[in-house]
PAZAPA-4460 file (N, C-alpha, C; in steps of 0.05 Angstrom, whole numbers, plus 32768, in hexadecimal, padded with zeros to 4 digits):
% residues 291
    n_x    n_y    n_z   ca_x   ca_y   ca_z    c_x    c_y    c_z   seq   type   mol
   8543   89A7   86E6   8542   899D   8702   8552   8983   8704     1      X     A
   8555   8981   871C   8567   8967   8720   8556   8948   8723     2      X     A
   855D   893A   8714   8550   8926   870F   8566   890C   8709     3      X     A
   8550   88FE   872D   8566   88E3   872E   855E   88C7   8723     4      X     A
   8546   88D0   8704   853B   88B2   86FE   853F   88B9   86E6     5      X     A
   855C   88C3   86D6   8567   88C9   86BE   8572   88A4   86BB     6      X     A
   856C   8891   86A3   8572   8885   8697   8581   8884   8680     7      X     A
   8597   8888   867F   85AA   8886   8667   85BA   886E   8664     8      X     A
   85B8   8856   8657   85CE   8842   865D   85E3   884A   864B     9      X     A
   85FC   8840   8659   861F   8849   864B   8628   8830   8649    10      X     A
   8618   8817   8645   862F   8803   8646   862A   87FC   8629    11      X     A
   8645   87FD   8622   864C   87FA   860A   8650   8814   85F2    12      X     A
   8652   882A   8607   8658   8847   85FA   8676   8849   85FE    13      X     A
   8682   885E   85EC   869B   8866   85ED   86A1   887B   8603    14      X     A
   86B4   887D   8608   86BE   8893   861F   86B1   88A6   8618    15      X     A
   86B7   88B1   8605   86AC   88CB   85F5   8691   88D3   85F6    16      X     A
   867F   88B7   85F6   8663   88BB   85FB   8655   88BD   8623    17      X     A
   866E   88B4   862C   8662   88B2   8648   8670   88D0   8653    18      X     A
   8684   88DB   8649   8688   88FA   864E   867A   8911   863C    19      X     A
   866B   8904   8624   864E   8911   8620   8633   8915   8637    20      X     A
   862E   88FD   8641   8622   88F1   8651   8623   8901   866A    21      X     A
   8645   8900   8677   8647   8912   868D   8635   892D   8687    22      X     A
   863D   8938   8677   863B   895A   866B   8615   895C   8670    23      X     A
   8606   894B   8667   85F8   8948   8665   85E8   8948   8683    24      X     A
   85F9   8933   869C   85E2   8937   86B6   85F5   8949   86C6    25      X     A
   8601   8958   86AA   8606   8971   86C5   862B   896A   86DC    26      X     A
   8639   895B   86CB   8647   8947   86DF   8664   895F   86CC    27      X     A
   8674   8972   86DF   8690   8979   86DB   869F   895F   86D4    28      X     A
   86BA   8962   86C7   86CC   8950   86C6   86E4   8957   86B9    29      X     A
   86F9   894D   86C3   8712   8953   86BB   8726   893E   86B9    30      X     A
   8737   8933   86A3   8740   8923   869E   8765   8926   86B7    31      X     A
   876F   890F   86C1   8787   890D   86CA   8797   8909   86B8    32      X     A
   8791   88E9   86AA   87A1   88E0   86A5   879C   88C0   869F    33      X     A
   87AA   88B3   8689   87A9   8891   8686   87A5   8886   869A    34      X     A
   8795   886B   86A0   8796   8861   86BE   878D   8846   86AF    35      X     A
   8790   8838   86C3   878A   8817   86C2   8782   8812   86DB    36      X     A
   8771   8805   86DA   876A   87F3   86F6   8770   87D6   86FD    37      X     A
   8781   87D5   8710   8786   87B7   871C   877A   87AB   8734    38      X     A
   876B   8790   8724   8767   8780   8738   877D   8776   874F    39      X     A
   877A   8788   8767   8796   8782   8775   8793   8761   877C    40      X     A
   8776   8752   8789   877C   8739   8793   8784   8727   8779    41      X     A
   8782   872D   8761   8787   8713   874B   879F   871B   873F    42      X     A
   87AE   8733   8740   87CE   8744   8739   87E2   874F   8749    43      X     A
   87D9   8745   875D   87EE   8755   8777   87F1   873F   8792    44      X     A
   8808   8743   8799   8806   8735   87B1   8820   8749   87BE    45      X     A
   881F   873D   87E0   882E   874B   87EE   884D   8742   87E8    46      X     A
   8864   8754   87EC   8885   8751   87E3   889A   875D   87F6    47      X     A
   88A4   8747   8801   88BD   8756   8814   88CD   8750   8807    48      X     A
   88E5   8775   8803   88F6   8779   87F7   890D   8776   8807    49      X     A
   8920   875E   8808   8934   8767   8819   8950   8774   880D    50      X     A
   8958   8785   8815   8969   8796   880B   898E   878D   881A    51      X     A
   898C   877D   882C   89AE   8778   882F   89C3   876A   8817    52      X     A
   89AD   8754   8801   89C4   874C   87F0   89C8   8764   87DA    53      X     A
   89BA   8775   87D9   89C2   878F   87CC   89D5   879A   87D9    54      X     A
   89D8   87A3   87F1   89E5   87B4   8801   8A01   87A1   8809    55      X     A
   89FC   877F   8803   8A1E   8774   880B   8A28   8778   87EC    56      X     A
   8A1C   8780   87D4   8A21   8784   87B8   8A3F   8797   87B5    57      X     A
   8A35   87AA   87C2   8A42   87C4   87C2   8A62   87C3   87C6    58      X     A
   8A73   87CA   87BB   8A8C   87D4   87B9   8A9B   87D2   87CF    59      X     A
   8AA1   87CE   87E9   8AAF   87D2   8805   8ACA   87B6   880A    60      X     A
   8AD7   87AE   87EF   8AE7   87A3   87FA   8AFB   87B6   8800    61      X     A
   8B04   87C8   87FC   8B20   87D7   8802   8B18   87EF   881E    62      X     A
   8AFC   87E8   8826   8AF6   87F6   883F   8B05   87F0   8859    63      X     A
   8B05   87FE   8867   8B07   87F5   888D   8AF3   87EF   889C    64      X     A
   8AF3   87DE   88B1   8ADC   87D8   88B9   8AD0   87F1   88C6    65      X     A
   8ADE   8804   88D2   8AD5   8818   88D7   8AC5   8826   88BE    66      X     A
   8ACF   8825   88A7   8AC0   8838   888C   8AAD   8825   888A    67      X     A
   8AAB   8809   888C   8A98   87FC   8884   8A7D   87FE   8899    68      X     A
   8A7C   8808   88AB   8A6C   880F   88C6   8A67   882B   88BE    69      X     A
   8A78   8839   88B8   8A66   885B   88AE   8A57   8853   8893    70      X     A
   8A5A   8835   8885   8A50   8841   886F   8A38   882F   8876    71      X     A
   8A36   881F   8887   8A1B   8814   8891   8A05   8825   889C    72      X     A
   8A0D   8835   88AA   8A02   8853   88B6   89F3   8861   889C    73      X     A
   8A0A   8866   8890   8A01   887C   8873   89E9   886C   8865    74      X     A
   89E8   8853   885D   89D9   8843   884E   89BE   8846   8864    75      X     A
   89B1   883B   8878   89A6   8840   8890   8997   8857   888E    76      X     A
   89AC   886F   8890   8997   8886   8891   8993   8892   8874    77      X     A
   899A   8889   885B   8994   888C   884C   8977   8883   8839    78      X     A
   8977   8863   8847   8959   8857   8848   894A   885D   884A    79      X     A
   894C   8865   8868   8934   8870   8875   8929   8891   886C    80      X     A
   8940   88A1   8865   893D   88BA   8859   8924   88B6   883A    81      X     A
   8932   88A6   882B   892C   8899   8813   890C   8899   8811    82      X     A
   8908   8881   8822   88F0   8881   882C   88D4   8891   8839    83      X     A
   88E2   88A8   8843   88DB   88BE   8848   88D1   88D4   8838    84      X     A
   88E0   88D1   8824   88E4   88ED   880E   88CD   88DF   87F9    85      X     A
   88C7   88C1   87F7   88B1   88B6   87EB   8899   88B4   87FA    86      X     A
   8898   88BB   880C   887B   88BB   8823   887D   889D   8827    87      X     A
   8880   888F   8825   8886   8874   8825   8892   8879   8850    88      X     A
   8878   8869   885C   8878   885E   8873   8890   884D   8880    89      X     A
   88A3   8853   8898   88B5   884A   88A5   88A0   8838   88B5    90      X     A
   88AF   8828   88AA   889C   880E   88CB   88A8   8809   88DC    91      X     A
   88BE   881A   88E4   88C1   881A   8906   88DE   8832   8909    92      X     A
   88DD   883A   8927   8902   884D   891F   8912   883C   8921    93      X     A
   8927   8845   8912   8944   8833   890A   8952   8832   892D    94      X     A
   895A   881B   8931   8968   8820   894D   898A   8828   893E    95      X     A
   8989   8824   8928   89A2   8826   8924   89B0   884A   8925    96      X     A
   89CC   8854   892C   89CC   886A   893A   89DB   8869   8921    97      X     A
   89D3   8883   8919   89E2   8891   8903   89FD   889B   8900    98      X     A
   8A02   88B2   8918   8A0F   88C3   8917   8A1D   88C7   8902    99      X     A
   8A2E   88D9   8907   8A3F   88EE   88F3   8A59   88DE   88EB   100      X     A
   8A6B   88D2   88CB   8A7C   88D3   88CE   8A93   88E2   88D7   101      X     A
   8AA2   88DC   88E3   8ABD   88EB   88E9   8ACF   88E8   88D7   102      X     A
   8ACF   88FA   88C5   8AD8   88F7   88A7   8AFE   88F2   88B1   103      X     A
   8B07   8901   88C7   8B27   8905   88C6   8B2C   88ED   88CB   104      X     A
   8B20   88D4   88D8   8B2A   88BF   88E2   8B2C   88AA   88CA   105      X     A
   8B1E   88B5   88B7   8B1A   88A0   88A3   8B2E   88A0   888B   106      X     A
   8B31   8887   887B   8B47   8891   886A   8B39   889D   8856   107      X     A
   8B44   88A4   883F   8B3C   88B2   8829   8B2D   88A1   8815   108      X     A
   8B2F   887F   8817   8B20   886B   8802   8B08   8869   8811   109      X     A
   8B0E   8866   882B   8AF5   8862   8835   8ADD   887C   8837   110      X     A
   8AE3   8892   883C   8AD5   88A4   8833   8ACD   88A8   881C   111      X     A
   8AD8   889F   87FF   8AD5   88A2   87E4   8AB8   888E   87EA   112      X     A
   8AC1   8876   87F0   8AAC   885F   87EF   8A97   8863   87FB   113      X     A
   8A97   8871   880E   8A7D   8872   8822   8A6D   8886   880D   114      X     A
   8A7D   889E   8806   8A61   88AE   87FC   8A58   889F   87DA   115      X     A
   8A73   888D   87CE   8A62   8882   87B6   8A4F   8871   87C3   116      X     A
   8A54   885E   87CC   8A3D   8849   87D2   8A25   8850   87DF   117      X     A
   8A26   8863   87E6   8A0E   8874   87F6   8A0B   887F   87DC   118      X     A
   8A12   8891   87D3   89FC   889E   87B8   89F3   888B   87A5   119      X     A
   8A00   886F   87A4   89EE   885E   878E   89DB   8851   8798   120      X     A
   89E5   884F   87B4   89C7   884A   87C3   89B0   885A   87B6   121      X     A
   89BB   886B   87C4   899B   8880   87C4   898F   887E   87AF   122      X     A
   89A1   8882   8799   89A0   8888   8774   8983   886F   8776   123      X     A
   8993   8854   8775   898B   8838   8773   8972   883B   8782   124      X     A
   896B   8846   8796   8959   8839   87AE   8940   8852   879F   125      X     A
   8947   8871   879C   8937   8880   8788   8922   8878   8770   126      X     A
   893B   8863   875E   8933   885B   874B   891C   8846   8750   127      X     A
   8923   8839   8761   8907   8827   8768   88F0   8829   8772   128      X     A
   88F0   8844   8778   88D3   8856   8783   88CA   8868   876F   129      X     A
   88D4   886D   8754   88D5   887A   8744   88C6   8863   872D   130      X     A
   88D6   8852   8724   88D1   8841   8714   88BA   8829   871D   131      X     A
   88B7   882A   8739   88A8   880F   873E   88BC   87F9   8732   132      X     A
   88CC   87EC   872F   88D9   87D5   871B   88EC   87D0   8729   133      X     A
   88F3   87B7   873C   890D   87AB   873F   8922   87A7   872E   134      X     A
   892E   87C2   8724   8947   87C2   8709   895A   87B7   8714   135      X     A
   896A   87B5   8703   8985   87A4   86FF   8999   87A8   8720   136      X     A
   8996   87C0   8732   89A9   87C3   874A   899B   87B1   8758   137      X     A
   8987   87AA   875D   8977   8796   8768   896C   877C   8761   138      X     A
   8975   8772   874F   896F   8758   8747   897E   873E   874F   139      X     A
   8996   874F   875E   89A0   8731   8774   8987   8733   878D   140      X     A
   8979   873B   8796   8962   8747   879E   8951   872C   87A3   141      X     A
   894A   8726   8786   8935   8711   8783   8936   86F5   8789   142      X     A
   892F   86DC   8791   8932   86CD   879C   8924   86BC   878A   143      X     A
   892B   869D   878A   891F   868C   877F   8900   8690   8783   144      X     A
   88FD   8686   87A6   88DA   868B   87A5   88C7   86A2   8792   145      X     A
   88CE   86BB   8795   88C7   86D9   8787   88C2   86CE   8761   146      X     A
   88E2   86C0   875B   88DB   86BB   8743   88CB   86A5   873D   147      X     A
   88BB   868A   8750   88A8   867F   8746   8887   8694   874A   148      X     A
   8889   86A3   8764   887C   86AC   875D   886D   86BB   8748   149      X     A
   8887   86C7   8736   887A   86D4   8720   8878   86C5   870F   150      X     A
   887E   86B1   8710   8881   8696   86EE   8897   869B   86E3   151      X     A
   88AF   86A9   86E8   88CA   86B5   86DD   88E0   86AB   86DA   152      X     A
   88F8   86A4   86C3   8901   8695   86C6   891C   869F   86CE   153      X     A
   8920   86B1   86D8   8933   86C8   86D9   892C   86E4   86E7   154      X     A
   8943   86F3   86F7   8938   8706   8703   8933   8723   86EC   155      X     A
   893A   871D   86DB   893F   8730   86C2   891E   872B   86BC   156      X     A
   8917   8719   86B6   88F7   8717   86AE   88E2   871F   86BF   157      X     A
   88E7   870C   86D9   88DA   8711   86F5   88D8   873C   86F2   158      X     A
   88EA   873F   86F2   88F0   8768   86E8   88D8   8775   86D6   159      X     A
   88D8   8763   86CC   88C9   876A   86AB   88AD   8763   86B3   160      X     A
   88A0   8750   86C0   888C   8743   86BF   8877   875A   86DE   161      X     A
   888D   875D   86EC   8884   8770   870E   887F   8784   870E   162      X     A
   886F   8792   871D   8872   87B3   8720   8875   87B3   8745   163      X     A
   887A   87C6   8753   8880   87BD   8770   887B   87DC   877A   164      X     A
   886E   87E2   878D   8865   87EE   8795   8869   87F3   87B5   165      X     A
   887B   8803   87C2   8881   87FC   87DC   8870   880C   87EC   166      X     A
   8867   87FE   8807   8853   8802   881C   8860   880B   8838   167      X     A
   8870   87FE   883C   887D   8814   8854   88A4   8802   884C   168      X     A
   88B5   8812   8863   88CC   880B   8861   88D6   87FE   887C   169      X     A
   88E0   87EB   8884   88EE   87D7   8899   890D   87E4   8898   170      X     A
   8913   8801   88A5   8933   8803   88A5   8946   87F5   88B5   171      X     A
   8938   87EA   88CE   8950   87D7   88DB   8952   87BC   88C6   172      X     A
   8940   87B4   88BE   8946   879F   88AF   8951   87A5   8895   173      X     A
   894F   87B3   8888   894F   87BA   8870   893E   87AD   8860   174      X     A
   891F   87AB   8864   890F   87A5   8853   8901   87BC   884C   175      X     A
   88EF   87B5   8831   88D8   87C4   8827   88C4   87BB   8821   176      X     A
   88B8   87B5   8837   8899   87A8   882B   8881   87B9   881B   177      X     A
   887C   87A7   8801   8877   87AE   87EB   8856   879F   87E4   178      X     A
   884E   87AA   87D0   8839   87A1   87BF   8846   879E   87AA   179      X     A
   8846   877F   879A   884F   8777   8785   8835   8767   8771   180      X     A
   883A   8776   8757   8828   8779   8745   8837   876D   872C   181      X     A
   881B   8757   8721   882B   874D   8704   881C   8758   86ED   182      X     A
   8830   875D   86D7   8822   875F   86BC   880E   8779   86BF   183      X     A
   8814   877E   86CA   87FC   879D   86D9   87FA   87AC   86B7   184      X     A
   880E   87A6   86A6   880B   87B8   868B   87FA   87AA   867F   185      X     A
   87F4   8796   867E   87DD   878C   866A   87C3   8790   8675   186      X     A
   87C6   8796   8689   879E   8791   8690   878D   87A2   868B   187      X     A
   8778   879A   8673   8770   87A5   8673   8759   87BA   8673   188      X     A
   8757   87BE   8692   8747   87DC   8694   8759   87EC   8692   189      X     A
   8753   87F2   8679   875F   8817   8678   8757   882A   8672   190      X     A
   875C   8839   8678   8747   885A   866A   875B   8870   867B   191      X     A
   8753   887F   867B   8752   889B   868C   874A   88A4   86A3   192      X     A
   8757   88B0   86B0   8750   88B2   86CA   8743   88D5   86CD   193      X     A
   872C   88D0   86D7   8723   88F3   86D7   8715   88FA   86F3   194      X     A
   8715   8910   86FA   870D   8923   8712   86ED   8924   870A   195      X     A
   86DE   8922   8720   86B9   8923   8713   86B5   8934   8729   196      X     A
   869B   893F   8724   868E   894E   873C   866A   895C   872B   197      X     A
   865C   8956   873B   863D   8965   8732   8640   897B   8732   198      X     A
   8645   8989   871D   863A   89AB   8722   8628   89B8   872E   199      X     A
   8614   89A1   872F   85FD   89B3   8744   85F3   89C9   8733   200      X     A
   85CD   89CB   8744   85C2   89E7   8733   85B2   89EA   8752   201      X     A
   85AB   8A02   874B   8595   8A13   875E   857C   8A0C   8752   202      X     A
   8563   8A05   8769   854A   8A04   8766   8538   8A0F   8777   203      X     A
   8522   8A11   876F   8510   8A27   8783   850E   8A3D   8778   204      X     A
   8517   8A4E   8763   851E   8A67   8768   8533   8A70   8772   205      X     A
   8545   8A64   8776   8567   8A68   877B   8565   8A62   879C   206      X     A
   854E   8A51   87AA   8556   8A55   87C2   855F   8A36   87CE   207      X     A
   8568   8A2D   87B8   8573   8A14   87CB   858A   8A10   87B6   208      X     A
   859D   8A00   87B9   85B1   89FA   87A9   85B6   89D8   87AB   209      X     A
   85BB   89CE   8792   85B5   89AA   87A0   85C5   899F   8789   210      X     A
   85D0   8987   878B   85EA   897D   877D   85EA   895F   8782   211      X     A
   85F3   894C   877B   8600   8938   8779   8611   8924   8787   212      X     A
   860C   8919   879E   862E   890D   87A9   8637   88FA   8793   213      X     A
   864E   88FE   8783   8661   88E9   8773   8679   88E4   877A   214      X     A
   867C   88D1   876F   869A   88C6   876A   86B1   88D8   876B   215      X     A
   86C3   88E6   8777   86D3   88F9   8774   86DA   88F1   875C   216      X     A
   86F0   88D0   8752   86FF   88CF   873B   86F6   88AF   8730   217      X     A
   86F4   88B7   871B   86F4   889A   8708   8708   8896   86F9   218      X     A
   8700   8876   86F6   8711   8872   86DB   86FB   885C   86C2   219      X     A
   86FF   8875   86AD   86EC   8871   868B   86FB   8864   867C   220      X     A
   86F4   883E   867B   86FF   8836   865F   86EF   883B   864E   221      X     A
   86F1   882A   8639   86DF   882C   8622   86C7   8827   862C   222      X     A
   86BE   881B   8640   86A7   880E   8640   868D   8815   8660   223      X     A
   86A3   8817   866F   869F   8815   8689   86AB   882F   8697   224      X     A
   8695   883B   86AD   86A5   884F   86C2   86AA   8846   86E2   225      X     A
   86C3   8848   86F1   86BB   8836   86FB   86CA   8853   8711   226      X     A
   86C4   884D   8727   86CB   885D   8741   86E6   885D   874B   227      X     A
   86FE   8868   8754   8711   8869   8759   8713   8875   8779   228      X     A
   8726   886B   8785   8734   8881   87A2   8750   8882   879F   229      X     A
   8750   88A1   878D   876F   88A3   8785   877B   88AA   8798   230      X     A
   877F   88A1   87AF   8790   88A0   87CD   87A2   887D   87CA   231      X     A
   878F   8871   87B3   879C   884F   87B5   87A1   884F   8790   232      X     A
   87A8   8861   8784   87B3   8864   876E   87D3   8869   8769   233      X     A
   87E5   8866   8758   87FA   886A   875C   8803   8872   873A   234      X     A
   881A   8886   873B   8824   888B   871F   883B   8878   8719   235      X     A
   8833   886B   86FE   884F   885A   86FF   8856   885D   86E1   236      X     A
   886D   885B   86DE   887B   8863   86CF   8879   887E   86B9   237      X     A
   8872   8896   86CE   8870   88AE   86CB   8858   88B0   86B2   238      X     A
   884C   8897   86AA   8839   8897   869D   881A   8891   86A5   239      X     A
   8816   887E   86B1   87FD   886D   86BC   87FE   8872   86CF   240      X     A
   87DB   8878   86D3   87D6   8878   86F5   87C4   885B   86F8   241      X     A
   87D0   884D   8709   87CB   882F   870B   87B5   8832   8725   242      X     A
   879F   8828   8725   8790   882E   8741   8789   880F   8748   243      X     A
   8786   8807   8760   877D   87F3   876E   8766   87F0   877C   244      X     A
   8755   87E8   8775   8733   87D7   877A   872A   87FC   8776   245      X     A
   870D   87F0   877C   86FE   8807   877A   86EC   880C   8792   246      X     A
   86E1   8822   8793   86D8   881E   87B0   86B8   881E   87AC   247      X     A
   86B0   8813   87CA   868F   8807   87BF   867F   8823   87BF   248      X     A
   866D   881F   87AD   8651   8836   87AE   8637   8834   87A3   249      X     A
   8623   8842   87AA   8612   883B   87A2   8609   884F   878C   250      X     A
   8613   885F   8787   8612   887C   876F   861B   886A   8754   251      X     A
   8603   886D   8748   8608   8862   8720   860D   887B   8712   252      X     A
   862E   887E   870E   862C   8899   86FE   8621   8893   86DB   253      X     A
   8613   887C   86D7   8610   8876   86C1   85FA   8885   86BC   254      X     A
   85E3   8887   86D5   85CC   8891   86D9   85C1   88AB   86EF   255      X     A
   85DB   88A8   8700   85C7   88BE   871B   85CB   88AF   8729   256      X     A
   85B8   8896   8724   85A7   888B   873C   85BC   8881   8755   257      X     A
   85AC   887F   8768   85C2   887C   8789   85C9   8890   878E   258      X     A
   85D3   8895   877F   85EE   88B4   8784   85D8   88C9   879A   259      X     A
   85E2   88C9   87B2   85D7   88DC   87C5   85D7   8900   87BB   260      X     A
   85BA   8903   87C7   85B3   892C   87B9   85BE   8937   87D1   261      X     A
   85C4   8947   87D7   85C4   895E   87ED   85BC   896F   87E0   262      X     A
   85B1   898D   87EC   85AC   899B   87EC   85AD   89B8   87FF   263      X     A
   85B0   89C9   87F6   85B8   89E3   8812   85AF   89F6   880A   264      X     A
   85A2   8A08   881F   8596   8A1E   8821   85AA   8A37   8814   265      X     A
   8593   8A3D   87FE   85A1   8A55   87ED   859F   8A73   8800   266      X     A
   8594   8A85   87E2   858D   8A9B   87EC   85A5   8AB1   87E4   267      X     A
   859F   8AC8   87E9   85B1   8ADE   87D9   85C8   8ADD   87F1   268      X     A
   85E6   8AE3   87E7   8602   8ADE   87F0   8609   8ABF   87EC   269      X     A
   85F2   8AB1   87EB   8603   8A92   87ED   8616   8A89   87D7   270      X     A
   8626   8A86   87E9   863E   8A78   87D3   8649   8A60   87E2   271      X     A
   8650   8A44   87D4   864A   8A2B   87E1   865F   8A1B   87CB   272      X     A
   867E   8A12   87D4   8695   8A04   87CB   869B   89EE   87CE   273      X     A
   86A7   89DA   87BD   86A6   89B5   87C3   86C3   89B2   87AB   274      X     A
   86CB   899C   87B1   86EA   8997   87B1   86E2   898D   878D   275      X     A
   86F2   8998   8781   86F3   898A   8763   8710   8979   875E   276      X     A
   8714   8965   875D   872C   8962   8755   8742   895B   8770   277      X     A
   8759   895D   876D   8770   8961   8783   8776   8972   878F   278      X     A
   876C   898C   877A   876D   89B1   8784   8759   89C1   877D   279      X     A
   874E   89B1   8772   8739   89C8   8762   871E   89D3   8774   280      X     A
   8714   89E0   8769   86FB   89E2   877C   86DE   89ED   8765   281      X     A
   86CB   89E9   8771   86AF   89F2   8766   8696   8A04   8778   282      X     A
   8692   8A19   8769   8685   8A32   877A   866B   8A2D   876C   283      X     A
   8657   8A34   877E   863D   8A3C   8778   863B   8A55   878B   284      X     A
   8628   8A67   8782   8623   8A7C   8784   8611   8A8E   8777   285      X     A
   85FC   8A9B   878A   85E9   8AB2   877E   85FC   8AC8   8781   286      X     A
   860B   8AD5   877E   8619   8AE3   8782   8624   8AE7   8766   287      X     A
   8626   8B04   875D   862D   8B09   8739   8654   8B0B   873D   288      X     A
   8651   8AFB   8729   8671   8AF3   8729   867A   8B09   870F   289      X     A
   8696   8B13   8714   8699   8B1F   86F0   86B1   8B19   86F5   290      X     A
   86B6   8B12   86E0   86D3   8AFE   86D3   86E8   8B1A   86C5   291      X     A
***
């Protein structure tokens, strides 16, 4: 039977013993992946990226002012596209008008130029939604203030020391306002990040069915489990899923306790589904299943 005055303390158990533990009150689970948790108010602060001394960087002395105006266009809607294809939020429409080059009017350098400097755009602007890391195309980028901010004595370090995280995109301006994070590799909560859910049992005689509200996802260091909303998590560097604060509750998956019961009317045909994971799902059922 389900029982919400189970006492087990985990502090000071290994991962291994608190996914014993799960198994034990009955608790599914499935591992994602490495995660760390950051204190965003003591490792993060807010970062406007401005992007024109990158973009006066670029190649266009042997342009026309006319090529140099298609390639302002190209860069423009390339941003904003950029930004797009990352889910990454436009904070407002571009007044700027795109249209179509008219390739015959143009000379042949200037056409060469427009589509290189537009594809290292993109390449460059990719890489920094990819990597999280203000690399080397962007490090005229950084500004004295940015580098006291981080304690850096150099934009090459300032690189090394950041992780950056962008929140929406400014295309008339050409900004990216960002969440900027230090040292985010050393901190450390770390563990694993896993999918939870109560399996739930039938009581009565199969006529009620009753389960658990938990935590959709945690994250298990060595020591501690602590609650996650992987909607404010992020993958970075195709390795770590980095998550930010945790959200409040009153459920101790150490114990049960808090964690709200529901319960629902069984009875023969019932079958009764709840979200496991990102895709997954979990069936209960009086109903004979054959595999």
């Amino acid at each position: 039977m389900l029982n919400p005055c189970i006492l087990v303390t985990l502090f000071g158990l290994s991962a291994a013993t608190i996914l014993d533990s799960f198994k034990d009150h009955g608790i599914v689970h499935e591992v994602y992946g490495e995660g760390r948790l950051v204190e965003e108010k003591e490792k993060c602060t807010t970062y406007k990226m401005e992007l024109f001394d990158y973009i006066n960087s670029l190649h266009t002395n042997e342009m026309t002012e006319m090529g140099k105006e298609m390639l302002k266009r190209r860069i423009y809607s390339s941003f904003e596209a950029v930004c797009k294809s990352f889910e990454v939020p436009i904070e407002q429409e571009t007044s700027v008008k795109f249209g179509k080059i008219n390739r015959p009017t143009l000379r042949f350098m200037d056409r060469f130029e427009i589509e290189w400097n537009a594809q290292k755009f993109e390449r460059d602007l990719q890489s920094l939604f990819l990597e999280n890391k203000i690399g080397n195309p962007f490090l005229n980028t950084i500004g004295n203030d940015s580098l006291l901010l981080a304690g850096s004595v150099s934009p090459q370090d300032f690189s090394q020391r950041t992780t950056i995280f962008p929140n929406k995109c400014n295309v008339d301006e050409m900004i990216i306002h960002a969440q900027l994070c230090f040292n985010i590799s050393n901190n450390p909560q770390s563990g694993s990040v896993y999918a939870l859910a109560h399996a739930g049992e039938f009581l009565a005689d199969d006529a009620v069915f009753a389960y658990y509200e938990i935590p959709e996802f945690v994250l298990i260091t060595a020591e501690s489990v602590f609650p996650i909303n992987l909607s404010q998590c992020k993958v970075v560097f195709g390795t770590y899923i980095y998550c930010f604060g945790t959200p409040s509750s009153d459920c101790d998956l150490k114990t049960l306790a808090g964690c709200p019961i529901y319960g629902r009317k069984a009875g023969d045909g019932f079958t009764f589904s709840r979200t496991f994971g990102t895709s997954g799902k979990i069936f209960a059922t009086t109903n004979i299943v054959r595999f």
